[in-house]
N, C-alpha and C positions, 0 to 999 in steps of 0.2 A: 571470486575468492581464489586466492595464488595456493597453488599445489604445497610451497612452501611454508612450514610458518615465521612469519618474521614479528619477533615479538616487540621491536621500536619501534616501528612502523605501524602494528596496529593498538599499541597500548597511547602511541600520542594522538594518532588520531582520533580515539575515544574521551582522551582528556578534553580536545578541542570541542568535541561535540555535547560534551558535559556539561561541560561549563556555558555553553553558545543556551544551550537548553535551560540553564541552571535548575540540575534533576535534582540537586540532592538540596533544594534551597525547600524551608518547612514554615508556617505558618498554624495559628492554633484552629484545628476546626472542630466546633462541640458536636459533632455528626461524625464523626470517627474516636473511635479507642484509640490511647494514645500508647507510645511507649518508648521510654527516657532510655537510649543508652547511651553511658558517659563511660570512656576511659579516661583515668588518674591524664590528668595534664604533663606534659615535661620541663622542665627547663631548660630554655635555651641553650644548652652547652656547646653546640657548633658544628653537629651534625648528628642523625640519628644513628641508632647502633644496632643489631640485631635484637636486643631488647627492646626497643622501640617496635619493630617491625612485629614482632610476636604475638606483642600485647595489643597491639592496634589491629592487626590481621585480625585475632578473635574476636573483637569490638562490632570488625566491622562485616565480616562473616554476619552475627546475629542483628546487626542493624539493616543490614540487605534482606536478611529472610523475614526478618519479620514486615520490613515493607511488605513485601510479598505476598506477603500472610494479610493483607488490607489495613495495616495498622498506620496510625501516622506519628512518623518514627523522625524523633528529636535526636539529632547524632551530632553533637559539635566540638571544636579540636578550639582552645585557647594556648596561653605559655605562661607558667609560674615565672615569672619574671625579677621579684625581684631575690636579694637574699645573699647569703655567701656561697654558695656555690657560685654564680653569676660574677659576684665580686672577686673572690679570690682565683677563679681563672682568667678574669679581666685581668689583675694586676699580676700573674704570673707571665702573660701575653704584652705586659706595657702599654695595655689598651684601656682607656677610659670606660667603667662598667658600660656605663650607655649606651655609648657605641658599639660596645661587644655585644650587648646582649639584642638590641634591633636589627643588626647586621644577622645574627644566627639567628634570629626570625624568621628573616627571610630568606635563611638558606636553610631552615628543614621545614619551613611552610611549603619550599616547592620540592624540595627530597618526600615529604608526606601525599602531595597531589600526586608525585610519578609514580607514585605505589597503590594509587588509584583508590583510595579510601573516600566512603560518601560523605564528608564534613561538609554540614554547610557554613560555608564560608563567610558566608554573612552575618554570624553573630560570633567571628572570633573575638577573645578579647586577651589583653594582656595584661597583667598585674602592678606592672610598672607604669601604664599610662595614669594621670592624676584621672580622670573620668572614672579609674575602678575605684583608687585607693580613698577617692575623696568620699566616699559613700560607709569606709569601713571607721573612717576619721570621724565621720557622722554618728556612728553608731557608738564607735569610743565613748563621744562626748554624752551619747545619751546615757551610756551604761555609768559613767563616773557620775552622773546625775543621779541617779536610782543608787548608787550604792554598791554598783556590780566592779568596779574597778579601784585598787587603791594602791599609794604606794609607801612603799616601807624601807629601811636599810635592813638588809638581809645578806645572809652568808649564801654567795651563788656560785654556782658551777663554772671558772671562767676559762676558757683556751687560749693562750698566748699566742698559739699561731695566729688564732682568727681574730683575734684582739676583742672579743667578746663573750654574753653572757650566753649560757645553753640551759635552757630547760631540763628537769629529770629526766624526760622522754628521751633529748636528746645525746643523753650520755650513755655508753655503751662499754660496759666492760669498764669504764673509768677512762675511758677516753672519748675524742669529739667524734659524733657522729658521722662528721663531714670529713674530716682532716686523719683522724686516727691518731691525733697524739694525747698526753695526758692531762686531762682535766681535773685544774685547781683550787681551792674555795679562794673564795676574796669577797670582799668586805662593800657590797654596792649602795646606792638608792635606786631603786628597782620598780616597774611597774606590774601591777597581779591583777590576772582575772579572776575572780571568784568563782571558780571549776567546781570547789567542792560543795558549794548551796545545791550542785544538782548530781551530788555523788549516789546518792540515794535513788534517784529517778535514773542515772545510765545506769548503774548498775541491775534495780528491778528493768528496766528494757532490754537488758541482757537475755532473757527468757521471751522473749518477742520478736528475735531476728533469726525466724526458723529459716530463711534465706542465705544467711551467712555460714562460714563453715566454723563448726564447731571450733576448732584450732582455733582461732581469731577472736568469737566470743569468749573462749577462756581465757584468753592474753588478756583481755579486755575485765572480764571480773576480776583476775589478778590484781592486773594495775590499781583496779579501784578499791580493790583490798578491804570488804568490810571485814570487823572486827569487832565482837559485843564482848562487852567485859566490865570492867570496873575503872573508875580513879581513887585512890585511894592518897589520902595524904599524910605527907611521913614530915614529922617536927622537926627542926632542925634541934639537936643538942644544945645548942648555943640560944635557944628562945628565941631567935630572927625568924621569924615565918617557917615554912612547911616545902618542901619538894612533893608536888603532885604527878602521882604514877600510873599512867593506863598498861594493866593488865588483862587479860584471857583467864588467869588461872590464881583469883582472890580465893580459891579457895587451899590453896598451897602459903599465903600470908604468915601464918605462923613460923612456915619454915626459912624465913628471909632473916638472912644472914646480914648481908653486906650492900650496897647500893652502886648500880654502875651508871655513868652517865656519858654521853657523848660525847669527845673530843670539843665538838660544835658547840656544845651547851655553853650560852654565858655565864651559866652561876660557875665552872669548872676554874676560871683565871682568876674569879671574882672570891670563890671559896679559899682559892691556893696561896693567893695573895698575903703575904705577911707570914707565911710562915715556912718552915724550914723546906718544903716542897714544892716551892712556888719552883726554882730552877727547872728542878725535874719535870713538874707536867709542863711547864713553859716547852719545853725540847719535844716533850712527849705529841701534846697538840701541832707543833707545826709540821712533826715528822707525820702525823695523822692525817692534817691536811691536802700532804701528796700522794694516800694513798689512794687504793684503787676502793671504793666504797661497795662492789658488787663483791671483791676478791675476801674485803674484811670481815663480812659476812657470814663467810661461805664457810659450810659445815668443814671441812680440811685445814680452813687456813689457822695458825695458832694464834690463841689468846693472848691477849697484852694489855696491859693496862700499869695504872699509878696511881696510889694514895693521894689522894685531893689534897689532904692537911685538915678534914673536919669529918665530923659525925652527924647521923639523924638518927631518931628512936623509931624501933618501929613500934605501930601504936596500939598492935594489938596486944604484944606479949613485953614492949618496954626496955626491950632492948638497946644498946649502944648497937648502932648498925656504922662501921667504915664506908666512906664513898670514894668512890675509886672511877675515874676516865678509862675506857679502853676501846679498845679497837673495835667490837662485834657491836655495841651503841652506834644507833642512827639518831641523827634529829628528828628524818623526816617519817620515824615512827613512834605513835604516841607524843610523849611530853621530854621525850630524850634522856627520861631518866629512868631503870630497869630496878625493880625490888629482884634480888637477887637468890633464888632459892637453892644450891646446890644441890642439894638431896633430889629434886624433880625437873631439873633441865641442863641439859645435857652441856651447852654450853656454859653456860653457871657453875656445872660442876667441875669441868676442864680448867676452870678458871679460879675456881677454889683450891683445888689439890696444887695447881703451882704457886700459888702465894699462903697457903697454911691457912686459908679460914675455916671457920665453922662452919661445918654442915650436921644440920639438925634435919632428922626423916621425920615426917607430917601426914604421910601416906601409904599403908603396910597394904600389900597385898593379901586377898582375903588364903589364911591358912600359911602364913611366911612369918618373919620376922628379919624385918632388915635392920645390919647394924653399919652405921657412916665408915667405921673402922676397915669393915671388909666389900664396901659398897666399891664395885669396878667400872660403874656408869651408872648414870643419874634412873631412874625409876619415874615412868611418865605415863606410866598405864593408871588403869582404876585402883580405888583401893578404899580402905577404911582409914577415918583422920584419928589422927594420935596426936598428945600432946598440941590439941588445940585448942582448949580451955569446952569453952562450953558445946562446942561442936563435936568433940571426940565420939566416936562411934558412928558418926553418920558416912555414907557413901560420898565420894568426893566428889560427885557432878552432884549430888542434892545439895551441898553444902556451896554449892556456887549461887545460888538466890538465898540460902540463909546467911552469906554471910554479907553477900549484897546489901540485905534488909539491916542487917545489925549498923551496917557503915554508913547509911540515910538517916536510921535511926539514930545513930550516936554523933551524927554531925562530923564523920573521920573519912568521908566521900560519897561515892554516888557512883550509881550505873553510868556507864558511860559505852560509846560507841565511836570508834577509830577509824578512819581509812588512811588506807597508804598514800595516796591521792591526795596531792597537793597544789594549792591554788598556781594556777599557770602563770609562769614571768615572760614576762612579753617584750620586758627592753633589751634592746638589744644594740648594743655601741659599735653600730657600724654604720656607712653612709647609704649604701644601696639597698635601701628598703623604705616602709610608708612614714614618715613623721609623725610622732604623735601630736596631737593637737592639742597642747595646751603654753600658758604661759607662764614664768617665775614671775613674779613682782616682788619686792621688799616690804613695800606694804600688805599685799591681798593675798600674798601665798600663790599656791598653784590655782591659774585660772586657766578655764575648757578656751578653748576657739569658739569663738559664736558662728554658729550655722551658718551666716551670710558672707563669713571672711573664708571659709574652707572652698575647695581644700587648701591646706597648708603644703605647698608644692616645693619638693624636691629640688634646690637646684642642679641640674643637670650639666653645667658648667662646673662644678665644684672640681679643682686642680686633686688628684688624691696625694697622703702622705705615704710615707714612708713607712713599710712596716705592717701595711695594711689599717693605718688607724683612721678613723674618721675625717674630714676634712673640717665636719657641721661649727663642731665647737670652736672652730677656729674663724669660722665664715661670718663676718659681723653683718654681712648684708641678710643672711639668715637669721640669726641668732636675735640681732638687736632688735626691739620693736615696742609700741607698746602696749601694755595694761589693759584690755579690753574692757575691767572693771573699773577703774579710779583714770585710766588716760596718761599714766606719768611712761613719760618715755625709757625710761630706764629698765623697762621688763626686757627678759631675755626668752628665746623658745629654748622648749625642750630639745634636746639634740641627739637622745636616742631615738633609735627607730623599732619598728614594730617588729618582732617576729615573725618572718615570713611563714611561719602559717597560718598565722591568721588571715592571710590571701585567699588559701584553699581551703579556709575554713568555710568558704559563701562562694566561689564561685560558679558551682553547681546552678544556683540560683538565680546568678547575674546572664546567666545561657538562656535566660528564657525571657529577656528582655535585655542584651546588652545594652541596645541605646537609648534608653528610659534616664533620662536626665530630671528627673523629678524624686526619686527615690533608691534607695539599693536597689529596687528592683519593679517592675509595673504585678501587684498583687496580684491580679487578675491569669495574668502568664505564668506565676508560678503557681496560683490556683490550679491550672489545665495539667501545666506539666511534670510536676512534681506530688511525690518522692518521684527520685532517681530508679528506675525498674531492676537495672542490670548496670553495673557498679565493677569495674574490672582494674586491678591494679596487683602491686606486688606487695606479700606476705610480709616487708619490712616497715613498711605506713599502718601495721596491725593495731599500733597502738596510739602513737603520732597524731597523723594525720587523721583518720575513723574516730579516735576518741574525740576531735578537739571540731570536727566535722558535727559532730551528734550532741556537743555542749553549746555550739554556737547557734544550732538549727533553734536548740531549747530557750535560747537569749530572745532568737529572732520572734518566736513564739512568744514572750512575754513581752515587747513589745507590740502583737499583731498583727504582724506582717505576716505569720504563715500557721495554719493551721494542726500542723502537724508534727510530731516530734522526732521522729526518726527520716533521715536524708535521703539511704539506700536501702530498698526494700528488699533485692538478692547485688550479695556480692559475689563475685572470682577474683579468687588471689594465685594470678597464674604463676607456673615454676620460671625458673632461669632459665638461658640458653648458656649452656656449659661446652667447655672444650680444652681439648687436652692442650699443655703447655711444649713449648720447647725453646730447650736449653743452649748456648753455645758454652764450653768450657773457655770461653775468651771475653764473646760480647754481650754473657748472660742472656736472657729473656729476647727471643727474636718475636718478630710478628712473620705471618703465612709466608710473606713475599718475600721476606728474606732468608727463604731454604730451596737448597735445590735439592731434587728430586731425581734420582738417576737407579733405576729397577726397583729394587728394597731398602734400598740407603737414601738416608738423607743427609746433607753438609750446610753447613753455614756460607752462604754466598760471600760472604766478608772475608773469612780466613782458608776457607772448606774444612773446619775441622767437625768430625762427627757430630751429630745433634741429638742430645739425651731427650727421648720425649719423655713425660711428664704425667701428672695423676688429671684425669678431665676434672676439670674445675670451671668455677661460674668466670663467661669471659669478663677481662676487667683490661684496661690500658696498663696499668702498672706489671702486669703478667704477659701483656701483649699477646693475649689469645685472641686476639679478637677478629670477625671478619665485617669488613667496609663492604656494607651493603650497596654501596653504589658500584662495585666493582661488578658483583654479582647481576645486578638489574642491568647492567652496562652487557654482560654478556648472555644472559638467560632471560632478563626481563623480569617485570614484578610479579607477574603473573606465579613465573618458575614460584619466587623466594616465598611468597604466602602462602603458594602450595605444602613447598616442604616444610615448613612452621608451624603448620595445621596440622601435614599428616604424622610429622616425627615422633609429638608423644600428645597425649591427652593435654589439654591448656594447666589442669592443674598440678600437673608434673616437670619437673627439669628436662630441657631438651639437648643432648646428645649432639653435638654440630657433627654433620658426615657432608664431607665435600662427594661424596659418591650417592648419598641421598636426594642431592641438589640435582646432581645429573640425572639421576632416574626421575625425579618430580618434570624434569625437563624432555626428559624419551617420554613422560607419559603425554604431555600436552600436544607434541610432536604427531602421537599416535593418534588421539583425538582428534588433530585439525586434519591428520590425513584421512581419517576415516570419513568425517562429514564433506570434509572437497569432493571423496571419492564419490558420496552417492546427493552430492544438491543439485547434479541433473536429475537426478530420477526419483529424488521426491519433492521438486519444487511443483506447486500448485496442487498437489496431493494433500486432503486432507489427512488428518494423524486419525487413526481406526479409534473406532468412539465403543467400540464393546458391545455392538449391539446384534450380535449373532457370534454363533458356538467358532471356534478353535478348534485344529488338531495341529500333533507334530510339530515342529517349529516353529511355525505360527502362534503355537499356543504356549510354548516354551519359553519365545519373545516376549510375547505379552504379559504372562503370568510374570518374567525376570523382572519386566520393567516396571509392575506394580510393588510386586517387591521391594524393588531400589528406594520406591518414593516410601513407603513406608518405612525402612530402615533409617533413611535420612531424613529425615522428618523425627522420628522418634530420638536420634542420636542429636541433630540440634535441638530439639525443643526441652529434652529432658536431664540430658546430660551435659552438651555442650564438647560431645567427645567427637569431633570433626573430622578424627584420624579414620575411624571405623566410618563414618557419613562416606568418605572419600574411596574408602576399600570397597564398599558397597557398588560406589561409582565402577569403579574398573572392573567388577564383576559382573556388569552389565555391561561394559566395554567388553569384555572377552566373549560374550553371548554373543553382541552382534555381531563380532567380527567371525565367530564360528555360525555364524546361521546366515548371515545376509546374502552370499550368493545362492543360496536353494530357496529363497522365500521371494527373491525380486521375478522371477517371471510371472507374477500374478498381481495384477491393481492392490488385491485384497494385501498382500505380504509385502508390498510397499505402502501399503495406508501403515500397517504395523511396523516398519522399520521404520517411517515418519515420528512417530510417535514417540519408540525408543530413543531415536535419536535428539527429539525437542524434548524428552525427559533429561538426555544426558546434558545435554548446555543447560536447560534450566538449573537442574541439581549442582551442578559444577558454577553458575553464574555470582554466588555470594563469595566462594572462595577465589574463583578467577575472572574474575567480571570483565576486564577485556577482551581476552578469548572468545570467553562468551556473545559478549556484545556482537563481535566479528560474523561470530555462526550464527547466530540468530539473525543476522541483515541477510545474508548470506542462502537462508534459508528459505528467504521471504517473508519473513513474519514482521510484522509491522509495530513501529516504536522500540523503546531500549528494552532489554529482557528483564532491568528491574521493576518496569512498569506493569510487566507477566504476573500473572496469578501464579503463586506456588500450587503445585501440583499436586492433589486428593486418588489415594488409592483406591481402587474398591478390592472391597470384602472377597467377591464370590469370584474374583482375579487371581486371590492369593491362594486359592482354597486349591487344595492338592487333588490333580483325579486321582494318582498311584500314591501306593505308601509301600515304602524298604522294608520287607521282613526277613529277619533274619534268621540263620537254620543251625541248631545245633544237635549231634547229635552223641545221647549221652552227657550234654551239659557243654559241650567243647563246641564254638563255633564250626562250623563248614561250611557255610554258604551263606550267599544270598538272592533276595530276590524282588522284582515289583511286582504289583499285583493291585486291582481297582479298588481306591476305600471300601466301594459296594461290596467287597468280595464275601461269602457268609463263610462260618466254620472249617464246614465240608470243602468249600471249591480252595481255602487255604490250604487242609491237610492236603488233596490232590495235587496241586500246586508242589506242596513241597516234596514229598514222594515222589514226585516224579522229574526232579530235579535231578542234572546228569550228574554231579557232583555227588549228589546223595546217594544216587543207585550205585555210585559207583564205591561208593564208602559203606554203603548198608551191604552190599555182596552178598546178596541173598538170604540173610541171617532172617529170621521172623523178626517182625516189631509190635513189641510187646505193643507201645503202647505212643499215641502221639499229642501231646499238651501244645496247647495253642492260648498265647496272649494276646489278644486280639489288638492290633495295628503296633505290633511290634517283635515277635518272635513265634517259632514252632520249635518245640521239641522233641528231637523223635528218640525215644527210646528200645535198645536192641538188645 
């Protein structure tokens, strides 16, 4: 072992022995407990980032200890492959998606191995090869067979940049999730998964994911939004059918005024049509259509709306009700059309007082009387109904099932129940992603792929257009083909493509059998290995990915393929790595390498003009905070950069980037390898002291410390997952030995006990720095790799305190302290503290009255 530590040098030669060994390669065996840890997969984007490193360090932190811990541990690393991220940094690059995205395979496949993570390698897989996509094309076909898939012309989310469709998940603030610009409606034929047949079961398994952190499952019952309430049907004036309305609050009916409906709404162009307001809401709708639909919503933003040109009655009280399009109407809630109460909802009434309608009160506060004239906001609390025919006098949440029963009864609607939660669109008109597998005919309609012709393969020669649009539509060696069902050659393929998450909606599953070419997956293998145990990714997939993950599990389930309905049984939704920005007033936004650095000032290398630093923020390329991890491992090694990503904050907190925390993570491993070089002459072939006769003094200080440690970190990974404190734990039994080792080595016995400490401190440190590790442990003489070690068990009667701190007050005010034997009884404590120099010297001869003692923890003397 070199006095030095050179972290190239022995972080490659561990790769090479790795891999020669293949340690980290896993198989099912029904004689061991198993346990799945998966971190979220990435996207090839073309090199890792320190968000990569972070997420993967903790991943793989808890897949080493739990090897340890005798388990047989499923750890494996794929690539979301295909999608527009992929595609549209392909085409900003000039580069052919395909090509870009295999190439960056292969260069953070081997940026992930230099950072020494346990992946076995052997069941990576990638989302873009036809072996994954054909199995989900399979599945397509089954579910459009069953009824689970259909498609429709629909008003969808669409991004001009990306030249495609986005799911609700995927809109954000009103713009695209990927791109950040604003997202438009447009008028598609669309393919849907029927998400909401199992709105009811993710939602009830909301209360079954005591694993997950709260935050998350709330996103999650959000999104799925139930909602009990009513439909109620309102006539049109004109005797053409009815406008059906899902409400919360049928018991406010009476007080409906006016009728709003969604810009979206068809009947809106189709009402306005022919009459003097068709111009206006014509203007009004398409100005709608570019808004932002989160901002239209939102309790701040102002009311707007326009006369349709018609009426409907409302049917309880027969009124003339106006219909009006405006702004705060969604489609994707309810039936897109709002019974509009003033007098009881807040937005309703904001929106009445600017356009002069009527507002009629339905609900008096018990001992009030509200009049609409002096009414300053709408009244949403309880209260007693008024002027509601036969209901008048009852409480308003009683009158919510009587008036239910009256609207069943009288054939004017029915109970009903709402979610916000809307079937998933999955086309998506772009070239780099899975093909859906079906075909047009003129004759036969939409026909599936037959099982024996899939998969429907990608061409991966396809030249791209301009503009980012698809090639497909335009590719007749693609497109053309024929009829599966009737044979006439004239059928053409579908030329959208899937939704890239539907990739990582299964590929959890395809980990435990990637090369099972008989099925999505060999049953059997995800019988062993699944659910998922430990689930690690970032808090912005809350709703995305985890919802569409837990709907697909439920597909796979009623098929039969898997037992089970939920994926991952504990998640971590770790924080960001953040870091302050810096400005140049010339060249904007610099990255690290382009500032110089000269005492407390820093300049722009380009111009030298001062450098404004900036608020710490999550890194990102377009802020250019970012730090290239390979720079880092280039000079400190991986070991350094997992250290300090572990120890900087808790996983579920945002981490703070400090180029001075990187150096100390680097003085500390420094310390360690010189410590163990210093003494592997003098404890090789020493056994580690096994506890089996009494301790004193340093020896026993040692020992007890080093029981300690494993206890600490043992409880910090297993319970927490809080690795910063595991690690502080470590260097607190680093600063032991280093203060006790030369008074304890002149005796066999106090070198069995430094052995010990010292193959606790590699072990405990081997999950977070497994290099290192490896090094000292050969080093040491210990035979095999240190992941191959038994994690290390504390004992009990190790940790147990001889002395206990008592503390000395006198008159109530601290003055001293002192130790003293657990065993100590009452008596030999007062003596103890009496006779404490401190205290003789404070009590000055005065009489004491009187001396209180809490037993293993304080005396009070009083004077």
């Amino acid at each position: 072992m070199h006095k030095e530590y050179e972290p190239e040098s022995v972080e490659l030669k561990w790769h090479e022995i790795w891999e020669q060994k293949r340690l980290f390669r896993v198989e099912e065996d029904p004689g061991k407990e198993k346990y799945y840890l998966l971190e979220m997969f990435p996207y090839p984007s073309g090199n890792i980032h320190m968000g990569h490193v972070r997420n993967y360090a903790i991943g793989d932190v808890v897949a080493r200890y739990k090897r340890m811990q005798g388990f047989n541990v499923l750890h494996p690393m794929g690539w979301d492959a295909f999608g527009m991220p992929a595609e549209n940094a392909a085409i900003a690059h000039n580069v052919h998606p395909a090509k870009w995205t295999y190439q960056n395979i292969d260069t953070m496949r081997s940026q992930l191995k230099r950072l020494g993570f346990s992946y076995d390698w052997d069941r990576e897989l990638a989302t873009c090869k036809p072996e994954y996509y054909r199995w989900e094309q399979w599945l397509f076909v089954k579910m459009y067979e069953k009824g689970m898939v259909y498609r429709k012309k629909a008003s969808v989310n669409w991004c001009e940049d990306c030249q495609t469709v986005l799911a609700n998940e995927q809109v954000e603030a009103g713009l695209c999730w990927r791109c950040s610009q604003v997202v438009v409606q447009k008028e598609l034929d669309q393919w849907f998964f029927r998400i909401t047949d199992y709105a009811d079961d993710l939602l009830e398994y909301c209360d079954q994911l005591p694993g997950w952190p709260e935050k998350v499952v709330t996103m999650q019952r959000n999104w799925i939004g139930k909602s009990i309430g009513a439909e109620i049907q309102f006539p049109m004036e004109s005797g053409d059918g009815y406008i059906p309305v899902f409400t919360t609050r049928q018991d406010t009916v009476f007080g409906a005024t006016f009728m709003v409906m969604a810009p979206e709404h068809p009947l809106v162009m189709k009402l306005a049509t022919g009459t003097r307001q068709e111009d206006s809401v014509k203007v009004f709708v398409e100005r709608m259509r570019a808004q932002d639909k989160a901002k239209r919503t939102s309790d701040d933003y102002e009311k707007e709306g326009v006369f349709v040109g018609a009426h409907c009655i409302n049917p309880f009280t027969k009124r003339q009700m106006p219909i009006y399009t405006a702004n705060f109407a969604l489609m994707e809630y309810g039936t897109g059309a709002v019974m509009a109460v003033p007098a009881h909802d807040q937005r309703d009434f904001e929106f009445a007082r600017k356009y002069g309608l009527e507002i009629i009160v339905v609900i008096q506060p018990k001992g009030e009387t509200l009049e609409p004239e002096t009414m300053r906001e709408a009244y949403v609390d309880a209260g007693i109904l008024v002027r509601s025919g036969p209901f008048d006098g009852l409480e308003n949440t009683r009158a919510l099932d009587a008036i239910a029963d009256y609207l069943e009864e009288n054939k004017m609607g029915a109970r009903a129940v709402n979610f916000r939660l809307r079937d998933w669109g999955i086309s998506r008109q772009r070239y780099w992603g899975a093909p859906i597998p079906v075909v047009h005919c003129k004759k036969c309609g939409v026909v599936p792929v037959p099982e024996k012709d899939l998969p429907v393969i990608l061409p991966e020669h396809a030249e791209m257009l301009e503009g980012g649009k698809s090639p497909l539509p335009t590719l007749e060696s693609f497109v053309k083909t024929s009829c599966p069902q009737c044979g006439q050659p004239d059928g053409r393929r579908e030329t959208d493509t899937m939704d890239t998450f539907v990739e990582s909606s299964w590929y959890f599953e395809r980990y435990c059998s990637p090369g099972h070419g008989d099925g999505m997956f060999d049953v059997g293998a995800v019988g062993y290995w699944m659910p998922v145990d430990q689930y690690i990714g970032g808090i912005e997939h809350a709703i995305l990915h985890l919802l569409y993950s837990r709907y697909f599990t439920r597909v796979l389930r009623e098929f039969g393929l898997v037992t089970y309905k939920e994926p991952f049984t504990r998640l971590l939704t770790q924080g960001m790595v953040c870091k302050e920005t810096l400005k140049c007033p010339n060249h904007g936004f610099l990255y690290p390498e382009e500032i110089v650095k000269e005492n407390q000032r820093q300049t722009c290398k380009h111009c030298e003009s001062p450098v404004e630093v900036g608020r710490i923020e999550k890194m990102s390329k377009s802020r250019r905070n970012v730090v290239d991890p390979n720079i880092l491992i280039e000079k400190y090694g991986a070991d350094t950069l997992r250290l300090f990503c572990l120890f900087a904050a808790p996983p579920e907190r945002d981490l703070d980037w400090s180029d001075q925390g990187v150096e100390g993570a680097y003085r500390f491993l420094k310390r360690v390898w010189r410590l163990v070089a210093d003494h592997v002459a003098d404890i090789r072939g020493v056994e580690p002291f096994a506890g089996d006769r009494a301790l004193t003094g340093d020896l026993r200080t040692l020992y007890r410390k080093t029981h300690v440690t494993i206890k600490r970190v043992t409880n910090d990974i297993e319970t927490r997952f809080h690795f910063n404190t595991a690690i502080s734990a470590v260097m607190e039994l680093v600063n032991t030995i280093q203060a006790v080792r030369d008074r304890i080595l002149s005796t066999p016995e106090g070198t069995s006990v430094l052995r010990l400490a010292l193959e606790t401190v590699v072990v405990l440190l081997s999950p977070i720095v497994p290099h290192l590790a490896e090094e000292m442990w050969a080093a040491m003489g210990c035979s095999g790799s240190v992941l191959e070690a038994a994690w290390p068990t504390y004992r009990e009667e190790a940790i147990a305190e001889d002395e206990i701190l008592m503390v000395v007050q006198v008159n109530g005010q601290v003055r001293s302290r002192f130790h003293i034997s657990v065993d100590a009884d009452e008596q030999a404590i007062k003596a103890a503290a009496l006779a404490d120099d401190r205290i003789v010297a404070r009590i000055a001869g005065r009489p004491v009255k009187r001396v209180i003692v809490v037993q293993n923890k304080l005396v009070n003397i009083v004077v």
